[in-house]
C-alpha positions in Angstrom: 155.1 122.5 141.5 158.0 120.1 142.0 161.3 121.3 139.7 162.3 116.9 139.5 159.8 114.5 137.8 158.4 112.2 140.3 161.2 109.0 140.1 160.1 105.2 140.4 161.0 105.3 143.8 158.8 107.7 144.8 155.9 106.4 142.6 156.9 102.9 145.0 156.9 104.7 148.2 153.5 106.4 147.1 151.7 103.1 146.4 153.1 101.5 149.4 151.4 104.4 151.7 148.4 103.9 149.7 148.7 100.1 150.7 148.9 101.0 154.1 146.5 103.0 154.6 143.8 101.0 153.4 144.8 98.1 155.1 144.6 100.1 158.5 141.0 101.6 157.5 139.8 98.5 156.9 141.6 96.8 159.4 139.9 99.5 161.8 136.2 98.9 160.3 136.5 95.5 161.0 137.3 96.0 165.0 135.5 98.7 165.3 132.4 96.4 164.5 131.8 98.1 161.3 131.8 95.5 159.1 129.9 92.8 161.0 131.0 89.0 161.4 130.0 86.9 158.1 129.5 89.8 156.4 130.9 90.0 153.1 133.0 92.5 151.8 133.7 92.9 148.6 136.5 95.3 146.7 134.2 97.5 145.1 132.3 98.1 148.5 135.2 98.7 150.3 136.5 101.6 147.6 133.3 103.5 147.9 134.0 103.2 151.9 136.9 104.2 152.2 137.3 106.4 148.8 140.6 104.3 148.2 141.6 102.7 144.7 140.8 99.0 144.1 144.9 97.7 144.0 145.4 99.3 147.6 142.3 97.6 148.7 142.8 94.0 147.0 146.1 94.4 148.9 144.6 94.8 152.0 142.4 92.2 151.8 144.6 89.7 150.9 146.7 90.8 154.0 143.7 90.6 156.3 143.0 87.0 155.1 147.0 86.3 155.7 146.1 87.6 159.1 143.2 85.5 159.4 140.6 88.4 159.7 138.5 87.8 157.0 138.2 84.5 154.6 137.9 84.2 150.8 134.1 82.6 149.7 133.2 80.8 146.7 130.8 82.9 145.5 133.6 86.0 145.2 135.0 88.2 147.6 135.6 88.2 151.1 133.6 87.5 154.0 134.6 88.6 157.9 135.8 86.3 160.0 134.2 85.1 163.7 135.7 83.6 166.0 134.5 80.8 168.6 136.1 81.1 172.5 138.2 78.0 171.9 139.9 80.2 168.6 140.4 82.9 171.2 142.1 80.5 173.9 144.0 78.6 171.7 145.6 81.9 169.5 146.4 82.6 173.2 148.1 79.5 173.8 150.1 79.4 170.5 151.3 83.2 171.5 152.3 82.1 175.2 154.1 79.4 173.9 156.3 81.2 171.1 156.8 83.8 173.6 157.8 81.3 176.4 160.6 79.9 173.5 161.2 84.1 173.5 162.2 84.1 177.5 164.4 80.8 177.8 166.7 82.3 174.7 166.9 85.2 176.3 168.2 83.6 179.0 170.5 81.3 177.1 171.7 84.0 175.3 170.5 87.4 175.8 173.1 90.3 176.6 173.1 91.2 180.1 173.2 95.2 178.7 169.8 94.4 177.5 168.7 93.8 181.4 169.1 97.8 182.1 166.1 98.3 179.6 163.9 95.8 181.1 164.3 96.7 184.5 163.6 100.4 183.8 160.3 99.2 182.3 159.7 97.1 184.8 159.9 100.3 187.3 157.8 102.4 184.7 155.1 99.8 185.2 155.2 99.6 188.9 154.6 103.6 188.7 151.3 103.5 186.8 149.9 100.7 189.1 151.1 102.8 191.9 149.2 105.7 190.2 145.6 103.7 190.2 143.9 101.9 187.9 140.5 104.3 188.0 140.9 106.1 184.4 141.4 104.9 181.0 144.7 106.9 180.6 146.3 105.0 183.0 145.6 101.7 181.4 146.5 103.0 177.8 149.4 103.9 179.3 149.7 100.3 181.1 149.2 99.0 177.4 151.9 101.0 176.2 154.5 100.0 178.9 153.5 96.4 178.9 154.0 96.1 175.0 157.8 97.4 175.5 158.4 95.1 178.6 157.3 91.9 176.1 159.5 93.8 172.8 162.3 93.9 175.0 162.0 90.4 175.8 161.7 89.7 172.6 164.5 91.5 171.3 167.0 90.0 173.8 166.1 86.8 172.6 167.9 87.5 169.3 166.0 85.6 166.6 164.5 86.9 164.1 162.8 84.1 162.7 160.7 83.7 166.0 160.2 87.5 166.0 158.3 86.8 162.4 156.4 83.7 163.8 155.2 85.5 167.1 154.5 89.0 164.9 152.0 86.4 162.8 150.5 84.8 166.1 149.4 88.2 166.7 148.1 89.1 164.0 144.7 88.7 165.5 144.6 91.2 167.7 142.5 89.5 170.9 145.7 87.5 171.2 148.3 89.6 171.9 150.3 90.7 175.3 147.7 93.7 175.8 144.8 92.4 174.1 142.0 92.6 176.8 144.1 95.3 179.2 141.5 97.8 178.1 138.4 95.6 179.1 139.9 95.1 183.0 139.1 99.3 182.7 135.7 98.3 183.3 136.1 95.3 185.4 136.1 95.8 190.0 138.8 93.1 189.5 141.3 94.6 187.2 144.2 96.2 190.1 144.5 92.5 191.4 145.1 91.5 188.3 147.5 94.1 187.3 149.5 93.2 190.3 149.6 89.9 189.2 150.6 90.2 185.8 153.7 92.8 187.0 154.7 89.9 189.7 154.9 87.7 186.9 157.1 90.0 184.8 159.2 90.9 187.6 159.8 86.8 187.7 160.5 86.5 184.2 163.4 89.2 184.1 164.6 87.7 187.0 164.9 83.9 185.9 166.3 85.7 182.3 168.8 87.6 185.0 170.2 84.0 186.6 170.3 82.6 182.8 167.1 80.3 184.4 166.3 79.4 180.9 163.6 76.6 181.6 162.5 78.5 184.6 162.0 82.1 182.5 159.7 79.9 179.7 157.6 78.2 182.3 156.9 81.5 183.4 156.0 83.7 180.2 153.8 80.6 179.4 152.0 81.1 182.3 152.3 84.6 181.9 150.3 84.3 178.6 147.3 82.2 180.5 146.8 85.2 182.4 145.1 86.6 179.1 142.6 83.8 179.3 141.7 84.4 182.6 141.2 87.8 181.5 139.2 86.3 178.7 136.8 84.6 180.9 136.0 87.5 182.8 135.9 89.8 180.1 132.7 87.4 178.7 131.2 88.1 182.0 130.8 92.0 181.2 129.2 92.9 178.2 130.9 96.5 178.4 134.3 94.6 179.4 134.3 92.9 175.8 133.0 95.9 174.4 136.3 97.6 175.2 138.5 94.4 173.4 140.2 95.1 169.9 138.3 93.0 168.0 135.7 91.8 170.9 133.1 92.1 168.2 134.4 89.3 165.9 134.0 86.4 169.5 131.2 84.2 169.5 129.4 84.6 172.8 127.6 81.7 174.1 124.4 83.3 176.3 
């Protein structure tokens, strides 16, 4: 037994792990397929789930609707969210462009000690390509790489208030940088496109390199589309779109 009464602060910190865990459970259930589109999911359900309290679990809902993966109904409660492919291709669009916005400032102002970082990644990257593409621990590693490479960027950009808007375009998770690496695991085309996708980064850190602000945009912005393309084939392979965070919640058209 503790010898110091539990404070308010640690009463705080308490409830705000409580928080956070149930908004990752659920979170997870709802990816995972668990809790199927349209479904509705009320508090009560959800507590004798996931054996957490009713305020952590009205938190996470509230957050998941914020995040735009489940909707408040009339009739009480939440229901999960589905999404058509033009949601998927536009959420993709909206993140390309943000992060676009990310690459020119950057260049306009980015530290040029900040390039060390990026090129280092950029050499990480080229290492597990070089490695092969034929196991799943190469991709998750791919995944892991590739989100630093776009944090970087990111961070050089120095603006915190497009840091919050791009963290919120990502909320759903099919639209971020490494949102359908996983699926290409599965797919005969996926090395191609890995080559093409580092190309493209190597041509961003370069334009942000020569301060090529209009140049590095352009480029991130297409940079993004290659998520679409990936998309696209992903929707060919039922296995592929298996593998997607969140595949589950996209309306397939047969």
């Amino acid at each position: 037994m503790s010898k110091f009464p539990a404070t308010a602060d640690d009463e705080a910190e308490k409830n705000r792990s409580r928080s956070v865990t149930a908004l990752l459970r659920v979170r997870e259930m709802i990816l995972a397929g668990e809790l199927a589109p349209g479904m509705r999911v009320s508090e009560l359900s959800l507590v004798e789930r996931t054996g957490a309290s009713r305020t952590p679990i009205r938190a996470a809902l509230q957050r998941l609707e914020e995040e735009g993966l489940v909707e408040s109904i009339p009739s009480g409660g939440y229901a999960v969210k589905s999404f058509s492919q033009r949601d998927v291709f536009d959420a993709i669009e909206i993140r390309g462009s943000l992060e676009g916005l990310a690459a020119r400032l950057a260049a306009e102002r980015g530290s040029s000690a900040k390039l060390g970082p990026l090129q280092d990644c950029l050499d990480h990257i080229d290492q597990i390509i070089d490695a092969g593409t034929g196991d799943e621990e190469n991709f998750s590693r791919y995944v892991v790489a590739n989100a630093r490479l776009h944090a970087l960027i990111l961070d050089m950009a120095e603006s915190p208030p497009l840091a919050r808007q791009l963290e919120r375009a990502m909320s759903l998770p099919f639209a971020s940088p490494s949102g359908f690496v996983m699926a290409q695991a599965v797919i005969p085309e996926s090395r191609r496109i890995l080559i093409v996708a580092q190309d493209q980064h190597r041509c961003v850190v370069e334009a942000i390199a020569n301060r090529e602000s209009a140049r590095a945009e352009a480029l991130m912005q297409e940079h993004a589309r290659l998520a679409a393309r990936n998309l696209r084939l992903a929707l060919r392979h039922e296995k592929a779109l298996e593998r997607v965070p969140g595949g589950t919640l996209i309306r397939t058209v047969r």
